[in-house]
C-alpha positions, -999 to +999 in steps of 0.1 A: -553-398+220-534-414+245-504-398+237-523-362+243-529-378+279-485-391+285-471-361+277-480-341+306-477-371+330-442-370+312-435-334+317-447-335+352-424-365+360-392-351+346-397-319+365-402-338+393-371-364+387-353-330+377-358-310+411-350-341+430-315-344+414-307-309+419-315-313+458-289-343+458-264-323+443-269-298+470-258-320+496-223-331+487-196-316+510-159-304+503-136-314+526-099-295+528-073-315+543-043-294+554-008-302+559-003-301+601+032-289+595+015-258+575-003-249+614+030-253+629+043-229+604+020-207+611+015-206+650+053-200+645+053-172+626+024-153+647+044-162+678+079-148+663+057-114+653+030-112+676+019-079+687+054-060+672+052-024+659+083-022+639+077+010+621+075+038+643+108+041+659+150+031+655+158-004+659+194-016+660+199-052+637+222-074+651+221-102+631+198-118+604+201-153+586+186-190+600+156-192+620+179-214+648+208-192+647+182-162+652+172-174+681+203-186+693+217-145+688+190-135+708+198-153+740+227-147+737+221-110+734+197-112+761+226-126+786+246-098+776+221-068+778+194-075+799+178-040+795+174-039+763+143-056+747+149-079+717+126-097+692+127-117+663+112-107+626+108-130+593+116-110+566+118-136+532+143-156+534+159-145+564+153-134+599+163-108+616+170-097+649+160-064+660+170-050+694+160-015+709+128+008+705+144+044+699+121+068+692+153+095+684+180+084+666+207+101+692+195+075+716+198+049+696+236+058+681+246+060+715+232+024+724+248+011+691+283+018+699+278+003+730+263-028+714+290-027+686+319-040+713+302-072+713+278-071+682+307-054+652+284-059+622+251-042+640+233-017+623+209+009+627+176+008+608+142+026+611+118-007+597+093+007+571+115+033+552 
């Protein structure tokens, strides 16, 4: 007869002991560590692309390869032309280094032959197509 009395007391406890554990596995917390060179990276990259609409006009490429030597180009491009607006675009593995916003491509021939005295292996290109 006693037994009759346990089980429930039994049963009762384990659902008990049972909705306890489940409320301590609840609390554990995942932590992500990230690499800081990975924010670097990326402030980086938003700073080389922020804000540039590449695909709705002409764009004249003047160089592409290293990030460093990107950068370098574009100084250097900016001492030479000082109208003309230049930016930098990653492009995997490579960047680039666009210069101009022609929305008609007679504009921007005439510009490149200009920019070809100093720049021989620039291009034209319309990003996106």
């Amino acid at each position: 007869m006693r037994n009759l009395a346990l089980k429930p007391i039994l049963l009762i406890s384990f659902i008990f002991l049972s909705l306890n554990l489940k409320s301590f596995a609840q609390e554990l917390k995942t932590t992500i560590e990230q690499d800081a060179k990975f924010e670097v990276l990326l402030k980086e990259k938003q700073k080389i692309n922020n804000n540039i609409s590449i695909t709705d006009s002409y764009k004249i490429q003047i160089f592409y390869g290293s990030g460093e030597e990107s950068k370098k180009k574009l100084s250097e491009f900016k001492k030479d032309f000082k109208e003309i607006e230049g930016t930098i675009i990653y492009s995997n593995p490579t960047y680039k280094v666009y210069v101009g916003n022609y929305k008609s491509r007679l504009h921007a021939e005439k510009v490149l032959i200009d920019i070809k005295t100093k720049y021989p292996s620039a291009l034209l290109i319309k990003p996106g197509k």
